[in-house]
Backbone as CSV, one residue per row, in Angstrom:
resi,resn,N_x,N_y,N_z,CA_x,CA_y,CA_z,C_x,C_y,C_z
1,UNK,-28.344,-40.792,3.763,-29.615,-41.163,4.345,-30.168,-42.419,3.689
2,UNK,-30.028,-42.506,2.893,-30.758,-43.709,1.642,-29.768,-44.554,2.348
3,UNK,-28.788,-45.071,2.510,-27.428,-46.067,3.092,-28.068,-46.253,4.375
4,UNK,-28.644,-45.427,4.860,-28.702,-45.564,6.580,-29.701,-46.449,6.612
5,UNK,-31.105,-45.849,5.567,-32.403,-46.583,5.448,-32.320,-47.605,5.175
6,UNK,-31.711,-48.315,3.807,-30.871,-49.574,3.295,-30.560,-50.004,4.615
7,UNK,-29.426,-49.633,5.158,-28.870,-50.843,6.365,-29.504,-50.712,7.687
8,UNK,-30.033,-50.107,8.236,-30.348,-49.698,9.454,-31.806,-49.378,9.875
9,UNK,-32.568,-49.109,8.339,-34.121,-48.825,8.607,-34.188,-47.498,8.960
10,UNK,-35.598,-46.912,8.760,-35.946,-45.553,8.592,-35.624,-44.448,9.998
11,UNK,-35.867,-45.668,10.987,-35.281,-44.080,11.831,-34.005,-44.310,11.793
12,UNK,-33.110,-45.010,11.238,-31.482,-44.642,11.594,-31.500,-43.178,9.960
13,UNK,-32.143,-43.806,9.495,-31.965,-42.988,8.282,-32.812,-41.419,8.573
14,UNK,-33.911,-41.445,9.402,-34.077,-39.826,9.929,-33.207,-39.383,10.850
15,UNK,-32.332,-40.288,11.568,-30.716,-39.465,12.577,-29.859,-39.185,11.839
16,UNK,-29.886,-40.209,10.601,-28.671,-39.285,9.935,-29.306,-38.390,9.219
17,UNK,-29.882,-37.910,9.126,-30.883,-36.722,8.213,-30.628,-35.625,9.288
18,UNK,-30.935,-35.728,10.589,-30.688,-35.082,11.779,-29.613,-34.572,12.027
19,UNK,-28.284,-35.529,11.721,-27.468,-34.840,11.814,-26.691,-33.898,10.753
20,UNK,-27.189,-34.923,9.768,-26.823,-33.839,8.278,-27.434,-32.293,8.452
21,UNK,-28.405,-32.197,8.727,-29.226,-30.570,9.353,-28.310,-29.994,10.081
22,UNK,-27.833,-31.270,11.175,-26.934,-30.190,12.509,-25.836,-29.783,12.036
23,UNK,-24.926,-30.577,11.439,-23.452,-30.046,11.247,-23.885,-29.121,9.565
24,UNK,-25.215,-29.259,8.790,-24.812,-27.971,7.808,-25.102,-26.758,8.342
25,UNK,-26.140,-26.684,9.789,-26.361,-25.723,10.019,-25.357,-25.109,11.137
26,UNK,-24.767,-25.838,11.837,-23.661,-24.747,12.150,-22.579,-24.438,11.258
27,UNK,-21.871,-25.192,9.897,-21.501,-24.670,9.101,-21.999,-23.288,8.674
28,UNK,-23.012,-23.391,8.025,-24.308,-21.941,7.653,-23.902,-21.077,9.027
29,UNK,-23.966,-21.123,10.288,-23.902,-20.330,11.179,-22.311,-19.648,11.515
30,UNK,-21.556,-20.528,11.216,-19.800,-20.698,11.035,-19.358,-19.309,10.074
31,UNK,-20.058,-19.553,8.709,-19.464,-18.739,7.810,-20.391,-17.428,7.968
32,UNK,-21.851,-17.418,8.504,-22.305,-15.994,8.545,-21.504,-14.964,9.526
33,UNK,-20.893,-15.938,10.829,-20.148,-15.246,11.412,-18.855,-14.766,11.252
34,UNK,-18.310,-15.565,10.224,-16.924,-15.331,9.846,-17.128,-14.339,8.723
35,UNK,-18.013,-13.820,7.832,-18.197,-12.860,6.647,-18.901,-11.513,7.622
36,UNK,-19.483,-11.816,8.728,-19.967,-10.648,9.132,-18.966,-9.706,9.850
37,UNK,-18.123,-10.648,10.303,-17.086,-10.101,11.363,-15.619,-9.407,10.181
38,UNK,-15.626,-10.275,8.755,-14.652,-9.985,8.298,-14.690,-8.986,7.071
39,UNK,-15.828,-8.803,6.603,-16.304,-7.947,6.416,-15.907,-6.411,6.425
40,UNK,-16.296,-6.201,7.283,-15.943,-4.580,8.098,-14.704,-4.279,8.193
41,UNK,-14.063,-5.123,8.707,-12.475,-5.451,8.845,-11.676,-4.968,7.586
42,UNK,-12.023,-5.677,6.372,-11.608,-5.779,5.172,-11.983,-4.338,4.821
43,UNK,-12.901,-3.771,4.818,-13.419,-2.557,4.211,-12.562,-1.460,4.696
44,UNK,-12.569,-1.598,5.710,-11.545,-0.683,7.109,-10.388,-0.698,6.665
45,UNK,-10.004,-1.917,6.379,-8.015,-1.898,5.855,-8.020,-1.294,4.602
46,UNK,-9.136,-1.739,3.570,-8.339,-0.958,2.463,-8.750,0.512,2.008
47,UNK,-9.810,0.543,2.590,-10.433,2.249,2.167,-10.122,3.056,3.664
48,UNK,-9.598,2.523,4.325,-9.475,3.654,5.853,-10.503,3.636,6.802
49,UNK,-10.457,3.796,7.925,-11.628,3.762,8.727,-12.298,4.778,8.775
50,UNK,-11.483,6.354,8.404,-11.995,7.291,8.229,-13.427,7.194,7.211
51,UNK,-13.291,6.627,6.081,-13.881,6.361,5.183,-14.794,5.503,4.435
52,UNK,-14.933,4.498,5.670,-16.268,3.617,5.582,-17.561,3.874,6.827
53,UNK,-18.420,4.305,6.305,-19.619,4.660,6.932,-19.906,3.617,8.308
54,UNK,-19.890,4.487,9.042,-20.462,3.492,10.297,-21.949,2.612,10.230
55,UNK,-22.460,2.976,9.467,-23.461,1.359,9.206,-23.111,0.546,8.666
56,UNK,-21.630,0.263,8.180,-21.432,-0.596,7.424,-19.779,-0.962,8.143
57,UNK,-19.706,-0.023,9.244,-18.267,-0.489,9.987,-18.171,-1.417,10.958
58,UNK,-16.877,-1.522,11.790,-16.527,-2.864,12.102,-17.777,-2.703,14.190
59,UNK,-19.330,-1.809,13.870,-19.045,-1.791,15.133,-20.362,-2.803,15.120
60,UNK,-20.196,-3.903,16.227,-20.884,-4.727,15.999,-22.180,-4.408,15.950
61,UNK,-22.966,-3.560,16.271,-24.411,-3.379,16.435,-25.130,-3.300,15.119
62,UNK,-24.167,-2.608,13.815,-24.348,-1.795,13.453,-23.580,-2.254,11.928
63,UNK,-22.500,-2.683,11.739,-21.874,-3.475,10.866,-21.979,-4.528,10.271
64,UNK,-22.227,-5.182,11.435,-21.640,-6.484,11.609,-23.508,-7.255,11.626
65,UNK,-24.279,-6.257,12.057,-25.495,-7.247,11.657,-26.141,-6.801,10.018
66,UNK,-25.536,-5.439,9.694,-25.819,-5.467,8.164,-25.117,-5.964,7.109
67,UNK,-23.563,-6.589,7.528,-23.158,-7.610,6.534,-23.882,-9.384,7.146
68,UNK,-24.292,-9.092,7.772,-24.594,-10.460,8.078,-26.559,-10.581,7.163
69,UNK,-26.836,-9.410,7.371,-28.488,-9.631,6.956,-28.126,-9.354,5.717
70,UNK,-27.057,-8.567,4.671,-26.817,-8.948,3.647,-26.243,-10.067,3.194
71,UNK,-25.396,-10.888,3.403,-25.055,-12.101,3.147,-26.099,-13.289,3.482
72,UNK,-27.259,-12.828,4.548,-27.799,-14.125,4.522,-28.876,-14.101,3.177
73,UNK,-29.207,-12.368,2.524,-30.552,-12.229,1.768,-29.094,-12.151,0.413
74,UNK,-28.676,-12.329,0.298,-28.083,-12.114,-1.193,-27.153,-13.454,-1.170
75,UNK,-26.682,-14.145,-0.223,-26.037,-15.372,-0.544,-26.818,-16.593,0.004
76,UNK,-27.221,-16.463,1.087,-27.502,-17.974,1.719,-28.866,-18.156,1.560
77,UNK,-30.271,-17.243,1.327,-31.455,-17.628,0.663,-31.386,-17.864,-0.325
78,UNK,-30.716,-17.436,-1.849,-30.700,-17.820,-3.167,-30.259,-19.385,-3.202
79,UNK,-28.877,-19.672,-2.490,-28.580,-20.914,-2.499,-29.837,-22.119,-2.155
80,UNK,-30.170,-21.846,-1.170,-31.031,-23.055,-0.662,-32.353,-22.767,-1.365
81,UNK,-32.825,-22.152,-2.208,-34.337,-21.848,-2.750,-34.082,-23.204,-3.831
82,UNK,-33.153,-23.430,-4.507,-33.089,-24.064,-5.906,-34.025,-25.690,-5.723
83,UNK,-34.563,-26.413,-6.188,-34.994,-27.736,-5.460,-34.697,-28.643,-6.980
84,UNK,-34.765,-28.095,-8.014,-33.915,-29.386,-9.319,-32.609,-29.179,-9.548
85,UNK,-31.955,-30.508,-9.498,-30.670,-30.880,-9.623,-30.025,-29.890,-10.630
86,UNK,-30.920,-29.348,-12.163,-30.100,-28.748,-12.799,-29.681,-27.168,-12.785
87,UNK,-30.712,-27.169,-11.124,-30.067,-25.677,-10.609,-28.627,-25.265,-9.890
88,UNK,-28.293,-27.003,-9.286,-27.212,-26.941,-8.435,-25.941,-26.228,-9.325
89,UNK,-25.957,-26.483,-10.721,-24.941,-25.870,-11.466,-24.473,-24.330,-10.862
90,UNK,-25.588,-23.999,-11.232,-25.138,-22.240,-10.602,-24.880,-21.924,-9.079
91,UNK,-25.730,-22.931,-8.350,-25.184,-22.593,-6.884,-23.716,-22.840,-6.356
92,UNK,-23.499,-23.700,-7.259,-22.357,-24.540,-7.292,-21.292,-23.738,-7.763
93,UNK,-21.439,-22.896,-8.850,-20.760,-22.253,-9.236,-20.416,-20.466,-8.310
94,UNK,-21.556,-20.568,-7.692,-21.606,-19.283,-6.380,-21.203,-19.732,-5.329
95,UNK,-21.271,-20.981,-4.971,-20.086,-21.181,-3.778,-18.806,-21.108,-4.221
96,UNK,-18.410,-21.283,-5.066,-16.907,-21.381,-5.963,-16.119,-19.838,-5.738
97,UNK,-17.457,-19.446,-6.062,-17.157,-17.683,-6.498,-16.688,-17.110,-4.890
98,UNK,-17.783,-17.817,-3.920,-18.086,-17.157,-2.584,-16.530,-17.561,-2.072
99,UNK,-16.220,-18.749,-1.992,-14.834,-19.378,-1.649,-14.107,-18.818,-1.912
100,UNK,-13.724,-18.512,-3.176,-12.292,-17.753,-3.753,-12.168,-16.102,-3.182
101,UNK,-13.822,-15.274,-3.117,-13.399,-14.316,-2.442,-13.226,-14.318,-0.777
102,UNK,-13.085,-15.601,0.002,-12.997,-15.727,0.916,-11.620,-15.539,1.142
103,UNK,-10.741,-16.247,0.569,-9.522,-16.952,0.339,-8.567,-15.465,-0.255
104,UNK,-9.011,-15.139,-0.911,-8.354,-13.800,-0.792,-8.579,-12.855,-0.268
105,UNK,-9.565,-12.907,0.681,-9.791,-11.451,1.465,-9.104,-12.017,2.435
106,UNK,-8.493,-13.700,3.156,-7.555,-13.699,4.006,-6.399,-13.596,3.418
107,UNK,-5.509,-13.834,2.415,-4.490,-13.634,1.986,-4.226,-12.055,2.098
108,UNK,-5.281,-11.381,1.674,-5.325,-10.075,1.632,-4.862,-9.077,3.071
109,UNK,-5.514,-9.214,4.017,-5.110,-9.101,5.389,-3.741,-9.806,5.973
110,UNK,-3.703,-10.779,5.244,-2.347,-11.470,6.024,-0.757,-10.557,5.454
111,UNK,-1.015,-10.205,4.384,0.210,-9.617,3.628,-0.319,-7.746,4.160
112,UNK,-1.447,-7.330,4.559,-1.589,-5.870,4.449,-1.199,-5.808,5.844
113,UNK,-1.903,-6.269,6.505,-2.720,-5.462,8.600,-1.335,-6.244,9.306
114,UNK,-0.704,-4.987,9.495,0.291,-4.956,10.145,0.489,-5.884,12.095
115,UNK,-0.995,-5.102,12.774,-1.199,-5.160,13.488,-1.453,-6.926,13.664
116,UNK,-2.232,-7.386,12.602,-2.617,-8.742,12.904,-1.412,-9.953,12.601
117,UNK,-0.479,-9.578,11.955,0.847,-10.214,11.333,2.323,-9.262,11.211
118,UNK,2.581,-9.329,12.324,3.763,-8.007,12.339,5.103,-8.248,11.765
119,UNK,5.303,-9.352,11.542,6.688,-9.965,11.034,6.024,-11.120,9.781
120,UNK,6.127,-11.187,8.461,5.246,-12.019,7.407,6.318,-12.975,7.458
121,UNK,7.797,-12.807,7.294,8.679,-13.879,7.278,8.891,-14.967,7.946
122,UNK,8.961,-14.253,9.738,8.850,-14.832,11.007,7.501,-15.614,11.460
123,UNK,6.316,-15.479,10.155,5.338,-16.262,10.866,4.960,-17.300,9.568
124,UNK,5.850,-16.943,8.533,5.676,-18.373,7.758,7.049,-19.363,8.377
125,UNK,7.851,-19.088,8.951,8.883,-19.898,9.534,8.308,-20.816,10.701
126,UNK,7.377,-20.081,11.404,6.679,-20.409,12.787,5.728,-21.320,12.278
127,UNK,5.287,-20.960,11.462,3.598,-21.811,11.330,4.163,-23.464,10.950
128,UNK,2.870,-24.326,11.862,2.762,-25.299,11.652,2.177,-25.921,10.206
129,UNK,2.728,-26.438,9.633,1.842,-26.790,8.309,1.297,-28.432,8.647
130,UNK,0.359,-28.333,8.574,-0.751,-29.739,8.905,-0.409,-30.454,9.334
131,UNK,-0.309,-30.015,10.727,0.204,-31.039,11.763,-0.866,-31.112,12.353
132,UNK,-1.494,-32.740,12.908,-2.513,-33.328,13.619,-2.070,-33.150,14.710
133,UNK,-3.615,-33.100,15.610,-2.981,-33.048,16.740,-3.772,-34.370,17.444
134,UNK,-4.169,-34.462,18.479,-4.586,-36.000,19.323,-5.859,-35.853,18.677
135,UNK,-6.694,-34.835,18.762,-7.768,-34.469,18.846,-8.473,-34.755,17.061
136,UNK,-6.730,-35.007,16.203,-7.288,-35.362,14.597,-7.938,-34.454,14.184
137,UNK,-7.365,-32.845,14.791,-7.808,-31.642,13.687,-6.758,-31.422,13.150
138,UNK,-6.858,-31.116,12.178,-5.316,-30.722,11.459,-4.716,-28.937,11.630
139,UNK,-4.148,-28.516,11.970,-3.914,-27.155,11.993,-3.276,-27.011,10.624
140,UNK,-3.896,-25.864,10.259,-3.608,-25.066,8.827,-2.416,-24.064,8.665
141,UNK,-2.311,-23.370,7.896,-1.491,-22.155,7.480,-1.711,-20.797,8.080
142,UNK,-1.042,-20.367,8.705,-1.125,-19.237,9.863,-2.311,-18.312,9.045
């Protein structure tokens, strides 16, 4: 924003402010949906479905909006409350934390849930590894 203001003057520098809002907030909207949905999922594979309480199972009404109203009051309000730089340390350090258990709760499913990966050999042979496509998204690791 300061670059935009510098070269372009103050309203180029409130559009890019504008858009910095838009693309963090569907990010923010991206991952509440991806922890709410995966969530339940995860709980389900490793303790049984028998055995995770339906307010907290995969059924959307009911699951899926109480991992989501927990993740937004225990992860995504603490983050954004901080306003001095020498708070970013710890947020910084809770996205780190938040990431890594992301990253293994998919590794985690990919090697367990049969149903979602039925052959593990046959789909690391298959998968594309970062290949662009026209569109200059890169496709990832199955």
């Amino acid at each position: 924003e300061d670059f935009a203001e510098h070269s372009w003057g103050i309203k180029m520098a409130k559009f890019a402010g504008l858009c910095n809002i838009s693309t963090l907030l569907g990010g923010v909207i991206s991952y509440i949906v991806f922890i709410k949905s995966l969530t339940p999922v995860f709980l389900e594979t490793v303790f049984g479905k028998d055995n995770v309480p339906e307010a907290i199972g995969t059924d959307q009404w009911k699951g899926q909006i109480v991992w989501g109203t927990v993740f937004l009051l225990v992860w995504m309000i603490p983050l954004s409350l901080p306003r001095k730089i020498g708070s970013l340390e710890y947020a910084s350090s809770l996205c780190t934390v938040s990431a890594i258990y992301l990253i293994l709760c998919l590794i985690f499913l990919f090697f367990t849930d049969r149903s979602l990966v039925p052959d593990i050999g046959e789909s690391i042979k298959k998968a594309d590894y970062f290949v662009v496509s026209v569109t200059g998204l890169a496709g990832s690791v199955p």
